[in-house]
PALOMAR-927949 format. One line per 5 residues: number of its first residue (from 0); their letters; for each residue x, z, y of C-alpha. Coordinates in steps of 0.001 Angstrom, whole numbers, padded with zeros to 6 digits. Example, Ala and Ser with C-alpha at 12.3 -4.5 7.8 and 13.67 -1.06 7.14 Angstrom:
% PALOMAR-927949
0 = as = 012300,007800,-004500; 013670,007140,-001060
***
This chain:
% PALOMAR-927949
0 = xxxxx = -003574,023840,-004830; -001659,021706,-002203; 001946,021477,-002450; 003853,021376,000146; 007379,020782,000535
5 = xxxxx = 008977,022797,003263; 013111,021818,002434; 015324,020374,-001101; 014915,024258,-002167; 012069,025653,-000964
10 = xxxxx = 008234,024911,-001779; 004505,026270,-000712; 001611,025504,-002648; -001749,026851,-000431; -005695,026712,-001474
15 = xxxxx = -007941,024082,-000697; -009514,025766,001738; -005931,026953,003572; -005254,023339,003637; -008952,022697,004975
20 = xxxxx = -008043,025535,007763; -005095,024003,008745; -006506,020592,009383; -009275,021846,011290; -006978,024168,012945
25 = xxxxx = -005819,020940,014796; -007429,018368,017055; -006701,015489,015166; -004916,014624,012038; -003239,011814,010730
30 = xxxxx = -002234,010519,007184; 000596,008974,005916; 000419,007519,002512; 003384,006687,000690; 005443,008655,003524
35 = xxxxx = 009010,008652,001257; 011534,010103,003117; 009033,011411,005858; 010767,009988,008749; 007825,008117,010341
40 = xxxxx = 005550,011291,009746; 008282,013484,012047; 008556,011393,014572; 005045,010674,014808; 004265,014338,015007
45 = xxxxx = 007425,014696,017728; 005292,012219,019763; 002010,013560,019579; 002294,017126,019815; -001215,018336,019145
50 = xxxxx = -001692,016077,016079; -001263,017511,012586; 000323,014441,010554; 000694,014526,006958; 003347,012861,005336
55 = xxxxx = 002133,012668,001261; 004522,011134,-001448; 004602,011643,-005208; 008681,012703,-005000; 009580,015732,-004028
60 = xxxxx = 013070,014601,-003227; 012339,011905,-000806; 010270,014016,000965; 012597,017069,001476; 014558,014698,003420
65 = xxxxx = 012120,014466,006171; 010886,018783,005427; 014409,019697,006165; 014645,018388,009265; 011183,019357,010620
70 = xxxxx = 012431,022630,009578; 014477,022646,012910; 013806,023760,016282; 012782,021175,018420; 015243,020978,020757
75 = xxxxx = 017080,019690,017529; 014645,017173,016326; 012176,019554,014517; 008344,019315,014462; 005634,022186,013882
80 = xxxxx = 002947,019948,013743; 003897,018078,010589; 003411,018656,006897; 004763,017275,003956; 002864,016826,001017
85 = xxxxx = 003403,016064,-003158; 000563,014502,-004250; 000151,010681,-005878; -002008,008741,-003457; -002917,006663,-006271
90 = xxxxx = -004478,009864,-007639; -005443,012075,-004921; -005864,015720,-006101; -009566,017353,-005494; -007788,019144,-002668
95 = xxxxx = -008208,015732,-000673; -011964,015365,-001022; -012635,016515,002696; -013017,013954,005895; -009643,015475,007954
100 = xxxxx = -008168,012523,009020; -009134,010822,012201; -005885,007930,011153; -003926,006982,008853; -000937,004787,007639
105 = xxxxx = 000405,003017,004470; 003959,001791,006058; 005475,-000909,003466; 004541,-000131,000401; 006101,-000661,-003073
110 = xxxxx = 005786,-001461,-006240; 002053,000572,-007481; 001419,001581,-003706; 001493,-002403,-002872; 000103,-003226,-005382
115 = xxxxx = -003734,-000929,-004727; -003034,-001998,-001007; -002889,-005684,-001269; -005504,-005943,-003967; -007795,-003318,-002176
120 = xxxxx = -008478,-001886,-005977; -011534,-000080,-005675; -010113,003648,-007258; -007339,003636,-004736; -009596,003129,-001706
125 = xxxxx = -012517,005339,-002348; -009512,008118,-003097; -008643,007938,000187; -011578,007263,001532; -012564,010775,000635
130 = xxxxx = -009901,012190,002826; -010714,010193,006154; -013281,010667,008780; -015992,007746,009157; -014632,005931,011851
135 = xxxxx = -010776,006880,010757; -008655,004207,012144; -005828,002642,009784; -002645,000456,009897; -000732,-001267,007634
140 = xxxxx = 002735,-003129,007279; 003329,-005121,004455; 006952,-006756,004022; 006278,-010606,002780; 009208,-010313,000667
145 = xxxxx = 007934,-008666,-001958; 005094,-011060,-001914; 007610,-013937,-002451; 008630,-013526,-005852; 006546,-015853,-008038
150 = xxxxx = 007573,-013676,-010978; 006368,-010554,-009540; 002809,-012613,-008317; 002218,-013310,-011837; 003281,-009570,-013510
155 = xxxxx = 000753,-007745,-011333; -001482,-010513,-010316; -001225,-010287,-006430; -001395,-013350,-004342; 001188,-014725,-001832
160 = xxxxx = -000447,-013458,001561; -000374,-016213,003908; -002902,-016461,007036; -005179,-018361,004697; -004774,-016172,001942
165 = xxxxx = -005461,-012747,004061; -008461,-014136,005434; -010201,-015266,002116; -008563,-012675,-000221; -007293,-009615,001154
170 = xxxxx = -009589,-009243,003981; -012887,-009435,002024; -011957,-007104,-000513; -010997,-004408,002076; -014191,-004774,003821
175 = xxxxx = -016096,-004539,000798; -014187,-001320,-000131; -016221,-000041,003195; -013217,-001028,005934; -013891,-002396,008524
180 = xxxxx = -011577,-005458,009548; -010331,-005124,013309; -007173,-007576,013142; -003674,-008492,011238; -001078,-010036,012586
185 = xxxxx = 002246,-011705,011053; 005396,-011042,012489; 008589,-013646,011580; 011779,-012462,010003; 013803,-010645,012425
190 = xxxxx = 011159,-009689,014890; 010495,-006220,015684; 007899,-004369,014249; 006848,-001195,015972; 007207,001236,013200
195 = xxxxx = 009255,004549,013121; 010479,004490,009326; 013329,004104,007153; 012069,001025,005688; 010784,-000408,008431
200 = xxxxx = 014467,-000364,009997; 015999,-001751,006536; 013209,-004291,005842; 012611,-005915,009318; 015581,-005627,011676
205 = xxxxx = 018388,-008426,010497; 017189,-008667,007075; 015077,-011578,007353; 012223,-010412,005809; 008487,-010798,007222
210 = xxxxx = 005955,-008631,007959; 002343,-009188,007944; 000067,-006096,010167; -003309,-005370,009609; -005870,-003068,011637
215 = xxxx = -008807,-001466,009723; -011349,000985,010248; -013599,003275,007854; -017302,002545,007666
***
């Protein structure tokens, strides 16, 4: 079953194949991993209308924040074409073992979720992987400062992404999880980064913090 979190009180768990229907019930579909409060899912799916976007988190809280407001009419900020979804995406459920999405997004991860991203582990990625078209198109933000902390390096052995680092760490081990590799880009504290989410707002504008972008595709 797929649950599905519609506001803070109210919840809809649906089949497989009700969750298959729906996706297919759209012309494209998008993924966001590690959506939290669901913000950048709704406002994605206010942009592109006839896109179904799925906003998946393992806490339920965080993401009736975003349920409750897509719950609205749309002259008040609410979106039809937008789903939010309890599920770890560490640990996909078999409900996610279909090709719906056409894109996807992992939009500053933390603490596990950054830590399967950066080191491309191999579980994570062929999880995911089940649930994305070939050809699915993804982007990811990464905020450096998380990446800073020499204490934090060492506890779950990531490395310090700089451009050399991306190139002959990060890189190779998403493209031999089956991505591939279309382009990154850094972007210096303070400089705006294009993304419609909570923590893009709190993590980018005035905080000092940098960002590092990166483009890939499924194989």
């Amino acid at each position: 079953m797929v649950e599905i979190i519609e506001s803070k009180k109210s919840r809809l768990n649906i089949s497989s194949d009700d969750f298959l229907s729906l996706c297919k019930s759209h012309p494209k579909v998008h993924i966001d991993f590690g959506t939290g409060d669901g913000m950048f899912a709704l406002r994605r799916a206010r942009k592109i209308e006839n896109e179904l976007v799925i906003g998946l988190d393992a806490d339920r809280d965080s993401l009736a924040v975003g349920a409750t407001k897509a719950a609205k009419k749309p002259a008040k900020g609410g979106a039809s074409n937008v789903r939010f979804v309890c599920a770890n995406a560490l640990d996909l459920p078999e409900d996610f073992t279909q090709p719906v999405a056409d894109t996807f997004s992992i939009n500053f991860p933390w603490g596990s979720l950054l830590d399967v991203t950066v080191l491309a582990d191999e579980d994570f990625l062929n999880g995911i992987k089940k649930c994305l078209k070939d050809k699915a198109i993804g982007d990811v933000y990464v905020n450096l400062f998380a990446l800073q902390d020499s204490e934090t390096l060492r506890t779950n052995h990531l490395p310090e992404i700089t451009a050399e680092t991306l190139e002959s760490h990060v890189k190779p081990l998403w493209e031999k999880a089956g991505f591939k590799w279309h382009e990154h880009q850094f972007f210096a504290s303070g400089e705006k980064v294009d993304v419609a989410s909570t923590w893009a707002s709190r993590l980018t504008k005035g905080s000092g913090r940098a960002t590092v972008y990166w483009k890939v595709e499924v194989l």
